[in-house]
N, C-alpha and C positions, 0 to 999 in steps of 0.2 A: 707772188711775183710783183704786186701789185705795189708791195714793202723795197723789194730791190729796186724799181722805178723811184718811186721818191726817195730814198736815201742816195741813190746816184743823180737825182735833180738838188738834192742838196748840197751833196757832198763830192761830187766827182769831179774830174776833169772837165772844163766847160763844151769839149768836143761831147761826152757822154753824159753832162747836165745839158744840155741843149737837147740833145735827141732823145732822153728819157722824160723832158716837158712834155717834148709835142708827144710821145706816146702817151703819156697821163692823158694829155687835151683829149687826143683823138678817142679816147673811154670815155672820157665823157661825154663827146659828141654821139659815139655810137649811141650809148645809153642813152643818150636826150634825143636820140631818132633824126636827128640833126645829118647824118651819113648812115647811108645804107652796110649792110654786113662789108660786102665785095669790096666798098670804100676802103671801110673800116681798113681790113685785112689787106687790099692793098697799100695801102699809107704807109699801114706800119711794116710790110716787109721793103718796101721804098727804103726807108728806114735805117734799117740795116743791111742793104745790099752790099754787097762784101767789095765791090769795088770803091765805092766812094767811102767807107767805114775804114778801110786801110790804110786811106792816104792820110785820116785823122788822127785812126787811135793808136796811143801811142804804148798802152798798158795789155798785154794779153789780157790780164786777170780782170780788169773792168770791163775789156770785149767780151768777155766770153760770157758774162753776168747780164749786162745789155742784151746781147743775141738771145739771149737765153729767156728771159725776162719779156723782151718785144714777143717772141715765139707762142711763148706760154698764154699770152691775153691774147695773143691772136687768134686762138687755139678756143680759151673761154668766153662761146659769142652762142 
């Protein structure tokens, strides 16, 4: 999942390269102990809260790869 985040910080939409950054960031801060789990896990489902996620994204097939992707690291802690 970790492949999906950077290809859509490269390659996506700026609404879904912006928000697949700060999810990269936010592993790395886990990892670097810099944010607790609960942090972690909150920020990133912040993230993709489905209200503020709709008024942006404008591609199903990039939301649903983002959602999915945010879920998944969230998931690996």
């Amino acid at each position: 999942m970790f492949e999906t985040l950077q290809h859509l910080a490269a390659n996506g939409p700026a609404w879904a390269s912006q928000r697949a950054q700060f999810a990269l960031e936010m592993a790395l801060q886990y990892q670097a102990g810099a944010i607790t789990e609960d942090e972690y896990r909150e920020l990133l489902m912040d993230l993709v809260r489905a209200d503020r996620l709709d008024e942006e994204a404008t591609d199903l097939d990039t939301k649903t790869a983002l959602v999915t992707a945010v879920y998944a690291i969230a998931q690996v802690v």
